[in-house]
Each structure stands twice: as C-alpha cells, then as structure tokens.
C-alpha positions in Angstrom: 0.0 0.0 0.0 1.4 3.2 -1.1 1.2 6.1 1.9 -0.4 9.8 0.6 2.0 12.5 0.8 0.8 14.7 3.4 1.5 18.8 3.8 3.3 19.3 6.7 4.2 22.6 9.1 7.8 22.6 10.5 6.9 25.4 13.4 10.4 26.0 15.1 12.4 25.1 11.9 15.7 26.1 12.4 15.7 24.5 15.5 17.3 21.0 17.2 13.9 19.4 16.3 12.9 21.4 13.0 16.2 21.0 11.6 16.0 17.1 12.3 11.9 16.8 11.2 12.8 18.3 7.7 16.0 15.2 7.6 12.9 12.6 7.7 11.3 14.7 4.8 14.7 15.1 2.7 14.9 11.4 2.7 11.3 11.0 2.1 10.3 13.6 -0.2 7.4 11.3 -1.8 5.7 11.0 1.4 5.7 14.4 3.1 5.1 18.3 1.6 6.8 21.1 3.1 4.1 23.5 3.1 4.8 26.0 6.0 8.6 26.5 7.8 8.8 29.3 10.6 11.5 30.6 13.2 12.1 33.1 15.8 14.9 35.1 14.0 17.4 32.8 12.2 16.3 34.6 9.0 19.2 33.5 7.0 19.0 30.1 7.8 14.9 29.7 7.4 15.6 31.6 3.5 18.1 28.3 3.0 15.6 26.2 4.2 12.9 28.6 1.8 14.8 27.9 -1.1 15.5 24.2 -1.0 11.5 23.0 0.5 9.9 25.9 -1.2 7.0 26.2 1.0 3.5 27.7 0.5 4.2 30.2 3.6 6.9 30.9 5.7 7.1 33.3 8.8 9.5 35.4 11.2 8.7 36.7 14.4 11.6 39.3 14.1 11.2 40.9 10.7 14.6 41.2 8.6 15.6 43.7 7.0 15.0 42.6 3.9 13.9 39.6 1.9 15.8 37.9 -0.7 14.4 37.9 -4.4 14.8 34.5 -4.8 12.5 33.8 -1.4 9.8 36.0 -2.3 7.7 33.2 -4.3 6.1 32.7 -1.2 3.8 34.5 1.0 5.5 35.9 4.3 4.7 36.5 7.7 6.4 38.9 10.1 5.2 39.6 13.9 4.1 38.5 17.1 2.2 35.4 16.7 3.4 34.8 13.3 4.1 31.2 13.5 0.8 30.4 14.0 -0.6 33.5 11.7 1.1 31.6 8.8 0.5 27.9 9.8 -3.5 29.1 9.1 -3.5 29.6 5.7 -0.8 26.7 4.9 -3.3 24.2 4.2 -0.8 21.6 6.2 -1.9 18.7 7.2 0.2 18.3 9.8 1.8 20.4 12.5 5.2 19.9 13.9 5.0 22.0 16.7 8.3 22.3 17.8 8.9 26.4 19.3 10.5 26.0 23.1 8.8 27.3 25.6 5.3 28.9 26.5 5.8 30.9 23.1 4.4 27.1 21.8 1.1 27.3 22.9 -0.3 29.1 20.3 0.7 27.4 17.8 -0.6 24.4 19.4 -4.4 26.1 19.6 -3.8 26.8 16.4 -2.9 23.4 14.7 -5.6 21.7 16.9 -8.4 23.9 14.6 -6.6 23.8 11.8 -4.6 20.3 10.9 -5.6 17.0 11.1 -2.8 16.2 13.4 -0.4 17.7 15.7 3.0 16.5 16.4 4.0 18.0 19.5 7.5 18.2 20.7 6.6 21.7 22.8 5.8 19.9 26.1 5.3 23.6 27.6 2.2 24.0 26.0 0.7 21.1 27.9 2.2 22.0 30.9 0.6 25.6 30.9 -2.3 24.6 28.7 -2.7 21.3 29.3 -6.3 21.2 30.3 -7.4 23.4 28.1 -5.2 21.6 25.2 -6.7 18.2 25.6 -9.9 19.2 25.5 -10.0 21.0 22.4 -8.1 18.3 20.5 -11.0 16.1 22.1 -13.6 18.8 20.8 -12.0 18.6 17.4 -11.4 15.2 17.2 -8.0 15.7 16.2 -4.7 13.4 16.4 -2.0 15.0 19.1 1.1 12.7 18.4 4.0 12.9 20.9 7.7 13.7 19.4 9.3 14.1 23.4 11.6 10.6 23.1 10.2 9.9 26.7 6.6 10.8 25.7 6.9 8.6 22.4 8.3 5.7 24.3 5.2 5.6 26.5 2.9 6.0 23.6 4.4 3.3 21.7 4.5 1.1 24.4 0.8 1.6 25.6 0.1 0.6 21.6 0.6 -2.9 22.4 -1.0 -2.7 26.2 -4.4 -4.5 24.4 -6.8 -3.3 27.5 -4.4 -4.5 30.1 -4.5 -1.9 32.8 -1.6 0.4 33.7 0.1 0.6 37.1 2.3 3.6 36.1 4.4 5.1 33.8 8.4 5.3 34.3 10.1 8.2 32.4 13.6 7.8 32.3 16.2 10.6 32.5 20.0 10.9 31.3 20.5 13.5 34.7 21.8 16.0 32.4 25.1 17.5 32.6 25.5 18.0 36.3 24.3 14.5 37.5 27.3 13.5 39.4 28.5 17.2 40.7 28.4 17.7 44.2 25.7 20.2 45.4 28.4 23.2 45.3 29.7 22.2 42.3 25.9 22.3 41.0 25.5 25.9 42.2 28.5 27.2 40.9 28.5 25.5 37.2 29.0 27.8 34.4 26.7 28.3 31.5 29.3 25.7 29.6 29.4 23.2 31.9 25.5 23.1 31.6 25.5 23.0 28.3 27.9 19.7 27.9 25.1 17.3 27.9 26.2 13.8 28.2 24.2 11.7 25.3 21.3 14.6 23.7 22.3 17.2 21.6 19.6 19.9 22.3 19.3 23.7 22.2 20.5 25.3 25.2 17.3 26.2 27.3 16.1 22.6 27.6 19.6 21.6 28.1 19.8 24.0 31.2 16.1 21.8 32.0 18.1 19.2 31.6 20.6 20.0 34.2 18.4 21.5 36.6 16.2 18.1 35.9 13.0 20.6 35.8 12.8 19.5 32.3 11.4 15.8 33.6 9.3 17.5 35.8 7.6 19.3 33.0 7.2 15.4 31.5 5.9 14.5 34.4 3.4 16.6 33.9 3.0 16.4 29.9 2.4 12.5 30.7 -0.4 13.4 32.7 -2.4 15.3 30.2 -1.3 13.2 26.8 -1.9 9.6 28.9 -4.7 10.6 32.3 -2.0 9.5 34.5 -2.0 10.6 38.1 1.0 12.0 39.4 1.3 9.2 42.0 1.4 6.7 39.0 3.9 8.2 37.0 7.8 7.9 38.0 11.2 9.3 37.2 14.5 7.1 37.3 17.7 8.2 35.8 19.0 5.9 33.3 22.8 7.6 32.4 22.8 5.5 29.1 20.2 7.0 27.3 18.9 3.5 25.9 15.4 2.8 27.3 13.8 5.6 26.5 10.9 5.0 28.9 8.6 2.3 30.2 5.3 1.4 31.2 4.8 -1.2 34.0 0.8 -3.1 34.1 -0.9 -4.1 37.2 0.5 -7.2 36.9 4.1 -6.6 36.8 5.1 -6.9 33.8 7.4 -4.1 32.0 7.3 -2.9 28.5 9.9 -1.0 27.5 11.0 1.2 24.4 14.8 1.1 23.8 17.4 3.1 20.8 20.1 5.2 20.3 19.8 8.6 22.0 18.7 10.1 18.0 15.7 12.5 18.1 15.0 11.1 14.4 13.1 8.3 15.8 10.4 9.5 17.7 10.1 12.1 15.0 10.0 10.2 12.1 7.6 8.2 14.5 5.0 11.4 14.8 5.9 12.1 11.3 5.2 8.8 9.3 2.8 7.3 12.2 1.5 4.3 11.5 4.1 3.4 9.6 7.9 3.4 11.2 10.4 5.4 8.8 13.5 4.2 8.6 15.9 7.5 9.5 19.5 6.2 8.5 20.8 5.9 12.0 22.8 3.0 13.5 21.3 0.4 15.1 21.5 -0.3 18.8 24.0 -2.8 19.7 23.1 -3.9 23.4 26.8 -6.3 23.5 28.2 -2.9 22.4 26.4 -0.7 25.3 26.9 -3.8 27.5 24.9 -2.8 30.9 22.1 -0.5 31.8 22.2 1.1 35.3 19.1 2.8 37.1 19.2 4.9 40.1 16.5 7.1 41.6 16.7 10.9 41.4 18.3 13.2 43.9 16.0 15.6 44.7 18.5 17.2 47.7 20.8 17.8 44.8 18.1 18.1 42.0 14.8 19.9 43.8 12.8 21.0 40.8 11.5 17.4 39.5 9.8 17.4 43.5 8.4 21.0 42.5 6.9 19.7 39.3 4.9 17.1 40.9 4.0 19.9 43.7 2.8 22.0 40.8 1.2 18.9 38.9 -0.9 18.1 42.9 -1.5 21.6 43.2 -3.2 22.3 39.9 -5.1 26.0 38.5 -2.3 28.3 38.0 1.1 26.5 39.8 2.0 25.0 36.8 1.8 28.0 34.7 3.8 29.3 38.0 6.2 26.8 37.8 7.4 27.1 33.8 7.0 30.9 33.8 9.4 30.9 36.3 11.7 28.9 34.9 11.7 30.4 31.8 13.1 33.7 33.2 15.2 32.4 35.3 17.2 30.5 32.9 17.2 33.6 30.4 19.3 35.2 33.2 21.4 32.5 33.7 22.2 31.5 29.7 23.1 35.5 30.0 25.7 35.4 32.5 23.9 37.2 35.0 22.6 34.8 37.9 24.2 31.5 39.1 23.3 28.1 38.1 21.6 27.1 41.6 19.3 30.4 41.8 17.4 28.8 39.3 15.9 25.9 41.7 16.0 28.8 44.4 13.8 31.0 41.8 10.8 28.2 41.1 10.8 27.6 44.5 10.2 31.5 45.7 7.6 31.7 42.8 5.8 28.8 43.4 5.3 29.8 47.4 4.9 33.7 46.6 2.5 33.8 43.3 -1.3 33.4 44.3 -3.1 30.7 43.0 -5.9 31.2 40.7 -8.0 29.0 38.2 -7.2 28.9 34.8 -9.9 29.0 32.0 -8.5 30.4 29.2 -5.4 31.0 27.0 -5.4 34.8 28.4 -5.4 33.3 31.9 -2.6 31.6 30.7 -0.4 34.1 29.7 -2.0 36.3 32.3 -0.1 34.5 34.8 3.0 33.7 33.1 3.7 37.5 32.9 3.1 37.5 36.3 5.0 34.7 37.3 8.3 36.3 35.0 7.9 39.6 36.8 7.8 37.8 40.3 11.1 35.6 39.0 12.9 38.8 37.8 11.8 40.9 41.3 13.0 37.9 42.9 16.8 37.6 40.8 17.4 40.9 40.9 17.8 41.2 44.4 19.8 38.2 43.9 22.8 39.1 40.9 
C-alpha cells in the first residue's frame, strides 16, 4: 500500500527538532510536503531552508531587513504570533509544533483547529495549557502525536497494552550534565558546563532543563495530560545510558519498555510517518556494544525542581503556569551570564510559594499568569545578581 504524501508545518524550523523533522522529509520527499517552515529570527538560515523545500508560507517573528528575491515566491509573515498566523493559511496537514517554551502554545491552539494532526514536541504547552489543550483536541477530534523521546516511548508502548491496565508510567532521565557534581559544584556551574550534555544534543534552554532536571518534571506533567496518569502513578528514574527511553509497567508486573540510540530522528519520524515506522539512516543499537544498563533514583536534595513539578502537577489552576513561567526567566538570566546556576531551583521555588493561586480557563489566563510569574522571578533575581 502506497502512503499519501501529506503537507506538513515545521513550526520552530531552524531549531534542534525542525532541523531534524525536515532530515525525515529530505529522505522521504514522496511521502511528506513542506508547506509551511517558521522561526524566531534565524532569517538566513529559514531563507536556505525557503529555497531548498519551497514552501507555500513561511514566517519570522523578528522581521529582517529585507527579503531575498529568490525567497519571495512565497507568501510571508512577520510579527508576534506569526508562527501560527502563517500555519493558518498553509493548508498543512500536519503540524510539527516544535517552538520551546510557552511561546508554543499558540501554535498548538492553532494546529488543533486547523490540521488533522499535531505533532507536538513543545511539552510547555501542555504544561501551561494542558487542560485546556486536551480538550479542544477532544472537541476537534484531532490526532496529538508525541515527538518528546520519553513521551513517544510511552505512547508506543501503551500501543501494544491491548486493554491490560496500567500501574504507572516510568520516564527515564539521562541527569543532564551535572548528575554526578556535588551540590556546590551544581550551584557554581558555568553556563558551559551546563551546556555539555552527556548523550542529547539539544538547544541550550532545555539543556539548562536538563541539568536543573525541571525539564522531567515538565514530563511529568506532559504525561499526565497526553496519557490521564495521576501523578502518584507516574515515575522518574535516571538511566545515564540513554537506551530505554521510557517504560510502562501493568498491574500485573510486567514491563514494556521502548529502547534506541539517543537520536531525536526516531520518535520524529515516529510522529511524522505514524503508523508506519520510517526508517531515519541511523545505527542500530548494539546492546553487546552498550553492555549494561544502570538505574538509580533521582536526587532531589541535589536536584529539587522534579519534586516541584509534581508539587505543581498536585496543586493544579495556575502552579504550573507558575512553575514554567518561572523557569523560563530564570534560565534567560542564567544562559546571559547574570545569575548563578543554583538560583534557578532557588527561583521556582520563591515563585511557586509567593505567586497566588488562581483558576485557569482560558489562554489569556494563561499568559496572564506567566507575565506575572516572570515579573515575580525577575523581582525575585534581581535582588539576587
């Protein structure tokens, strides 16, 4: 059976994940239509990526100067918002949603009305949105695929659960840069030392998530929302290997597991050719070659924002808006140069205790809060430089 092409939106497209998702269409140009690429202001790099997919729309949320000639076939969009401005009129099928951070959620809310399926690899918009999110893809009966190697993992493995019932879900983590540091070493590491991850090669604000281990808190709660998981059923153990990407364990013991090289082309061409697997040209897994797999449970003396998360996950309305906003602005100031590494746990924590909580039902009381929470992070750092 030959597979339809189908139009697809690269949101985020000079970026770790973009840059991969449009690999998986180079090698399969028959199956998948560029139809929309958009970034935050890499301009010269989206007009290569213009030029070689040649795409119905493209979009800049930082206008450039100018627009080369050879770009201007297609129609362009410049601004606030643009990203999901442009992916309207694309006429994609399919929405890559890959922009980091809260910036992501509307282009989420966008692709839910406006594509027949959403691959999401922006777990922020879950974790700010998430209630709201997962019932207007239920409302719109549309597909919301997850690209997050942790998230995919699960979803594959729940695939073949065939009405067993689940005990809980186990998200792996590598433990990011930092995992073996001693607590001073932690607070003191430099924005390099941070960015040094182990086995992912990542842009730098989830890498910082990565060290801070906020980032599998932020799973923790994604996994909620994409697989109605309770927080007391889902787990974290770091796994320095990288190999099992995640597992789910059923009532009766048993553990399935998805395992493969630490390659973000697999769980996007996953999302992307889903059903089907697509082949990505990376090397297999050699388990003789890897030889053991070691497990350990997280430090949260050393590591105390994946304890936050599930705070903020128990706590619900607005802490988890709290929670990212917060985080957010306090790892702008760190990647800048101007707070140290620990204030960043110290940050989440002063935001989570000090913001009010308030119910959450709509986008604008989304980013309502979020401005609040970044204006309580940056009162709170800059006491603090």
């Amino acid at each position: 059976m030959i597979a339809l092409q189908r139009k697809i939106a690269i949101l985020g497209a000079t970026g770790s994940i973009g840059t991969q998702a449009l690999d998986i269409a180079r090698r399969y140009p028959e199956r998948f239509e560029v139809v929309c690429l958009t970034a935050h202001s890499s301009a010269d790099k989206l007009f290569e990526l213009v030029r070689e997919f040649r795409p119905r729309v493209a979009a800049l949320e930082t206008e450039p100067a100018w627009i080369p000639e050879d770009v201007r076939f297609c129609e362009w969009v410049f601004g606030r918002d643009s990203s999901a401005r442009a992916l309207e009129f694309s006429g994609a099928d399919d929405a890559l949603c890959a922009v980091v951070g809260i910036a992501g959620l509307r282009n989420v809310w966008t692709a839910l009305a406006c594509c027949e399926r959403v691959l999401l690899a922006n777990k922020e918009a879950l974790v700010t949105g998430g209630e709201l999110v997962m019932a207007r893809a239920r409302e719109m009966r549309r597909t919301l695929l997850p690209v997050d190697s942790e998230h995919s993992a699960i979803f594959q493995c729940l695939r073949a659960r065939e009405g067993n019932p689940v005990r809980r879900l186990v998200l792996t983590a590598s433990g990011g840069a930092l995992r073996d540091r001693t607590a001073k070493e932690i607070e003191n590491a430099s924005v390099e030392d941070v960015l040094r991850h182990p086995t992912w090669r990542m842009g730098a604000k989830i890498t910082v998530d990565c060290a801070t281990m906020l980032n599998k808190g932020l799973e923790v709660i994604e996994a909620h929302h994409l697989f109605g998981m309770d927080a007391e059923n889902i787990r974290v153990v770091v796994h320095p290997e990288s190999v099992v990407h995640s597992m789910v364990e059923f009532q009766d013991g048993a553990i399935l597991a998805q395992l493969g090289r630490a390659d973000m082309r697999g769980p996007i061409g996953y999302a992307m050719g889903f059903p089907e697997r697509l082949p990505y040209g990376g090397e297999p897994l050699s388990l003789t070659e890897v030889g053991s797999l070691t497990f350990r449970a997280p430090d949260d003396a050393r590591f105390p924002c994946l304890s936050m998360a599930y705070e903020a996950l128990r706590a619900g309305a607005n802490a988890p808006v709290v929670f990212n906003g917060a985080n957010e602005a306090a790892v702008g100031e760190f990647l800048g140069g101007r707070v140290r590494f620990g204030e960043i746990a110290r940050c989440v924590r002063a935001a989570l205790d000090g913001v009010a909580r308030r119910e959450i039902r709509s986008l604008d009381d989304v980013f309502a809060c979020d401005l609040e929470a970044r204006a309580f992070a940056r009162k709170f750092l800059g006491g603090r430089k």
